[in-house]
C-alpha positions, 0 to 999 in steps of 0.5 A: 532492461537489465535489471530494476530495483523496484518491484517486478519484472517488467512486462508488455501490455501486450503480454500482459493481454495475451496471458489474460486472454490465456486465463480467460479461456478458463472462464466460462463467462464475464461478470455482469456489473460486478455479478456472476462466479468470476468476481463473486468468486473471487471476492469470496476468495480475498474475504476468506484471506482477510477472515471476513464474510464478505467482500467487494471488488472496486476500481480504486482504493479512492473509492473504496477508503471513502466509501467504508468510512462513510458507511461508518459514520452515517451508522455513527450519525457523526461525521468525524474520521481519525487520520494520520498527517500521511494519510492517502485520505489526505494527501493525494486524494485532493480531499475527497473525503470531505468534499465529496463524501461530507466526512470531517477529519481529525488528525492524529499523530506526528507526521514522521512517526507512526501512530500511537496510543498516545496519540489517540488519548490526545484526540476528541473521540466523541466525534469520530466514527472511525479511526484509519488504520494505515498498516505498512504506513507509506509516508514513513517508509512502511513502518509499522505499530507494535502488535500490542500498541495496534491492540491497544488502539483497537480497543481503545476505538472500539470502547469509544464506539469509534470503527476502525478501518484499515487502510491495506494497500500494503497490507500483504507485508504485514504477516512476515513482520507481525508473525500472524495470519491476514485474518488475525491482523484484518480481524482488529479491524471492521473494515478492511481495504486491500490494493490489487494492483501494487504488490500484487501486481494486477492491472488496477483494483481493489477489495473492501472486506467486512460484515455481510451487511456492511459489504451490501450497503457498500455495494449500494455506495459504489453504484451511486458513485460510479463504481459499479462498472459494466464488466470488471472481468479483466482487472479480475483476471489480473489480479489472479495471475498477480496473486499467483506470481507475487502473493507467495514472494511478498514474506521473502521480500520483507526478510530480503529488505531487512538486509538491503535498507542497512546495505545501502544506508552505508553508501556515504551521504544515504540514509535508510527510513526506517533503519532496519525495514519493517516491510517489503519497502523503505525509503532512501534519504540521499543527499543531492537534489532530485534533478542532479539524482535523476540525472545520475541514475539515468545516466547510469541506466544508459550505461549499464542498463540498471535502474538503481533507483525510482525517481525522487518522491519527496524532498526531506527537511534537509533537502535530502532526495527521498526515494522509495524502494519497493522490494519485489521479484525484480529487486529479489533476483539479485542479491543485496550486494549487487545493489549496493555495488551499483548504487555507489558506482552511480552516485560515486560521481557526487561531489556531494555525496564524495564529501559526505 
């Protein structure tokens, strides 16, 4: 392929393996059931970015969310955690959080706007032990809380003995937008998740980072649940070298979607959630349904070997086909305007879109 909007550059499982096993020789010996310097290490290293003492490496961010929340509300003695309508937790974990972990949710806030103070002030706190933080939100295409409204919701859970856990899948765009560390952003939170293998690319992972007591019991949670696995040194080795080839790149696509959102919204009959990105993502509201806009790009991909867009995620209230566009190095090696010029020419056959 040519050229692909979304994310990073392609590669083989096979290259892929080949480069682990390159890495690999640098190792003096796997991990143990999560033991042993290749994932300590690591986890040392994940928990120095995020400012916290500890860390853990686990299979999924399923298990990971979960997890945290239920060690907060068992610390809590309640059962209540605060959710946003779009949160993983409640949409595609088929919820998870209630039926195997006995948590309860309450949810906050309107499902096409961020969280807001307003929103928490209109809640039952006295029956939550923790409120999820999500930062980008996914849902509404990566927008994200004021620095000082986020401040405020942090304070408002702490005064109300609610924890506050911040769900970080995306959390590596959050620097460029808020101007601030990982610590300072992690430190509003007491416990954090973070995706490996998203933008960072790695094969699949995560890492929950806390209080040196909290990451012990929450090591304790993942053996009960199946988590601990007998060696987690590939997904260790991936995540590295996805740290490595994408970590340093994630500011420069949150700065290179700022201009590309606005770019492509000036397409006819496409518009841009939010208007003016706030992280390295967004979502594109096009109006054709999603079989006749897969059947365009696809068509335009056999034609000129680029991928202009993913496929359809969602349908919009109007009909509208919703399409995520994650910025990474793949999108990042062209300019804006390439996109723009071969989106239009793939949607240019839409009588739809001709009308709009």
């Amino acid at each position: 392929m040519t050229a692909c909007i979304v994310r990073h550059p392609p590669e083989s499982m096979a290259s892929t393996l080949q480069r682990l096993a390159a890495r690999a020789e640098g190792e003096k010996a796997p991990d143990v059931y999560g033991t042993g310097a290749l994932v300590e290490d690591f986890e040392d290293r994940i928990a120095a970015m995020l400012g916290k003492p500890a860390a853990v490496f686990l299979p999924s961010g399923t298990l990971a969310q979960p997890l945290a929340l239920k060690i907060h509300a068992d610390r809590r003695d309640k059962t209540g955690i605060g959710l946003h309508p779009t949160s993983h937790l409640v949409l595609h974990e088929q919820d998870g959080y209630q039926a195997l972990w006995g948590l309860t949710g309450q949810l906050l806030g309107h499902p096409r706007q961020v969280l807001t103070l307003a929103d928490l002030h209109v809640s039952a706190p006295e029956e939550l032990a923790a409120l999820v933080l999500e930062l980008p939100m996914r849902e509404i295409g990566g927008q994200l809380p004021e620095w000082d409204d986020l401040r405020a919701q942090v304070d408002w859970a702490h005064r109300h003995d609610v924890a506050v856990h911040i769900d970080g899948a995306r959390l590596w765009h959050c620097p460029a937008y808020y101007g601030r560390s990982l610590a300072e952003i992690s430190a509003q939170a007491d416990s954090v998740y973070v995706s490996l293998y998203k933008d960072i690319g790695g094969i699949a992972g995560a890492v929950l980072a806390g209080e040196t007591d909290f990451i012990a019991e929450a090591k304790v949670w993942a053996r009960r649940a199946g988590g601990n696995l007998p060696a987690f040194y590939p997904y260790i080795l991936a995540a590295e070298q996805g740290i490595e080839d994408n970590l340093a790149s994630i500011s420069d696509a949150v700065t290179y979607a700022r201009t590309l959102g606005p770019l492509l919204a000036s397409l006819p009959g496409v518009q841009a959630n939010p208007p003016v990105p706030q992280a390295a993502m967004f979502h594109l509201h096009i109006g054709l349904a999603p079989e006749a806009l897969m059947q365009a790009t696809a068509e335009y991909s056999a034609q000129h070997d680029v991928i202009v867009l993913p496929k359809p995620r969602a349908v919009d209230d109007h009909g509208n086909s919703i399409c995520e566009i994650s910025v990474g190095r793949s999108t990042m090696q062209h300019a804006p305007e390439f996109w723009l010029a071969h989106l239009g020419a793939a949607l240019a056959s839409s009588e739809l879109l001709a009308r709009a």
